[in-house]
C-alpha positions in Angstrom: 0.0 0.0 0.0 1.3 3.5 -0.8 0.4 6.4 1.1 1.2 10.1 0.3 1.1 12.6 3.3 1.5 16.2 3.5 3.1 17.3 7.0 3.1 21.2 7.0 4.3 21.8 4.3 6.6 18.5 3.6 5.3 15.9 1.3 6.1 12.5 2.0 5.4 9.1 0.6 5.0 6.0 3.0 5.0 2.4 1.3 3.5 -0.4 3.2 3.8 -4.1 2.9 2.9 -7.1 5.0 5.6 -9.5 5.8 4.4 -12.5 7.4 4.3 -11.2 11.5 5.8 -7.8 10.7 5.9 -4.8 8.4 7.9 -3.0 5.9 7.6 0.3 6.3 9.3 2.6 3.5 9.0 6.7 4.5 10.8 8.8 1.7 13.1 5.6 0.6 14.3 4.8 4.1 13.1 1.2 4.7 12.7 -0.6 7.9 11.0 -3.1 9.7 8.5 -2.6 11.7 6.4 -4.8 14.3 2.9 -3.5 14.9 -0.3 -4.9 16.5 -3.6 -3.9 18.2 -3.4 -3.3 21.9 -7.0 -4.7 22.5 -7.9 -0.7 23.8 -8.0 0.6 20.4 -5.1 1.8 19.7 -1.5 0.0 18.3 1.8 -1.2 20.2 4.3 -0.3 17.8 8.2 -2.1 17.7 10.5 0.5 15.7 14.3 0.4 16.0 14.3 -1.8 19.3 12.0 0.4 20.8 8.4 -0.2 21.6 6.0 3.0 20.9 2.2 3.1 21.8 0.1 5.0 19.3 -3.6 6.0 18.6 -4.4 7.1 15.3 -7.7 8.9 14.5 -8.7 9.8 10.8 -11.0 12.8 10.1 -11.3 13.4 6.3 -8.5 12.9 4.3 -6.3 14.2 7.5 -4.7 11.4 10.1 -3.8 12.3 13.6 -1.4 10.0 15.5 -1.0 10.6 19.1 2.5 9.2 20.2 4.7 9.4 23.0 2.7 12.4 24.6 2.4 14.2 21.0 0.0 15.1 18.1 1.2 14.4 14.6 -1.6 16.0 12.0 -0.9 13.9 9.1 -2.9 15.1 5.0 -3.4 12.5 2.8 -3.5 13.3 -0.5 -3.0 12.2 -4.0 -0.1 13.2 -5.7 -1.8 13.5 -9.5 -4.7 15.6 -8.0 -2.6 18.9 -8.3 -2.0 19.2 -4.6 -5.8 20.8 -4.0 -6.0 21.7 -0.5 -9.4 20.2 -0.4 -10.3 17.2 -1.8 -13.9 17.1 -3.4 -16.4 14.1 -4.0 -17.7 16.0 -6.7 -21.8 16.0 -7.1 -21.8 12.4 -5.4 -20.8 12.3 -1.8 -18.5 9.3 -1.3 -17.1 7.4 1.9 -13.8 8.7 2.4 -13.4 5.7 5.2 -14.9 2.6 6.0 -17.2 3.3 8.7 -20.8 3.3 9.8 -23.9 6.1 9.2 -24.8 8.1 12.2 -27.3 10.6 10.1 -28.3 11.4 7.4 -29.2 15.2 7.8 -30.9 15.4 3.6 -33.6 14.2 1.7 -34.0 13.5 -1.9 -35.0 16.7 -3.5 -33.8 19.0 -0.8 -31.6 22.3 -1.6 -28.2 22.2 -0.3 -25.3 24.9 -0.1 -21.3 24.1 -0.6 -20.1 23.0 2.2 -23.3 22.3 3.8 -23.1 19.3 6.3 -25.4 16.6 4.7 -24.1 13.3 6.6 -22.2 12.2 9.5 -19.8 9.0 9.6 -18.6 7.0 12.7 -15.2 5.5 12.5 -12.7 4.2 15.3 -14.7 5.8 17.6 -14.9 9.2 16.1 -17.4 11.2 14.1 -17.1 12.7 10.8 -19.4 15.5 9.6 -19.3 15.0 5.7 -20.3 18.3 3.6 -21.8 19.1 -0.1 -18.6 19.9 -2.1 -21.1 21.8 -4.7 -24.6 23.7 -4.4 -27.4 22.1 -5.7 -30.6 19.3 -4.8 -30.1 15.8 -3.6 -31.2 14.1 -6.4 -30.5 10.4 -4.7 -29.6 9.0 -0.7 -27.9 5.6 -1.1 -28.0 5.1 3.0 -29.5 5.3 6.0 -28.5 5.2 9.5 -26.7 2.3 10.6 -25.7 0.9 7.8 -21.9 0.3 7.6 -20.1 1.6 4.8 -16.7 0.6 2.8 -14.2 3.3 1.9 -15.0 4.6 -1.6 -18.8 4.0 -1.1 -21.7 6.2 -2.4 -23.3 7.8 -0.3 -25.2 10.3 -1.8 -25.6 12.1 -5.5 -26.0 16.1 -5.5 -27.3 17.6 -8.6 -25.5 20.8 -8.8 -27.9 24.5 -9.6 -27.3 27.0 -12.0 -25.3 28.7 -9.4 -22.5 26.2 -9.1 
């Protein structure tokens, strides 16, 4: 798996792959090993360089924040080919951005919605996402309902945009 993150202003690419028990974790072309596993209170247990770390990491959007050794680390996600847009958008269809479960759903079909109007909210590891209209217009379809769990890359819902988007 490859990941691109923006730190501040630093861009940095992260290449994951499984290797049996452990990890190979490449940031920027520096490659090491890595042990890593779930310590049963949500978060990870971490071995990196002989050293064991405990983490939490919480995503919100396209950003990642990993709490570590008494510290915040706001990670970006983003995709390299997109132009390096500082926000990401679905578009007239609303897509999951994580796999997760529905909260609300705060539209209807055929109601008018503004840009960046909150239309939906999205539970994962714990933590609530409020999703927004990336463009003005009417909800021309709702492809969920509360409760229903969600994969990443999942419709949500479809926005027809108005004359004024």
């Amino acid at each position: 798996m490859r990941l691109h993150y923006r730190i501040g202003d630093q861009e940095h690419e992260v290449e994951v792959a499984p290797l049996g028990d452990h990890w190979r974790v490449t940031v920027d072309g520096e490659t090491r090993e890595v042990m890593a596993r779930r310590d049963g209170a949500g978060g990870w247990l971490v071995d990196w360089d002989g050293r064991r770390h405990r983490l939490q990491v919480a995503a919100a959007g396209e950003e990642r924040f990993v709490f570590a050794a008494g510290r915040t680390h706001r990670l970006h996600l983003f995709d390299p080919d997109a132009g390096h847009e500082e926000e990401s958008t679905d578009g007239p269809g609303l897509r999951a951005n994580m796999p997760g479960k529905v909260v609300r759903v705060m539209v209807n079909v055929g109601d008018t919605v503004q840009e960046g109007q909150p239309v939906l909210i999205l539970e994962s590891m714990k933590m609530e996402t409020e999703r927004t209209a990336a463009v003005a217009g009417t909800v021309a379809a709702v492809h969920v309902e509360p409760g229903q769990v969600v994969a990443q890359g999942d419709a949500l819902l479809d926005i027809e945009p108005g004359a004024e988007a």
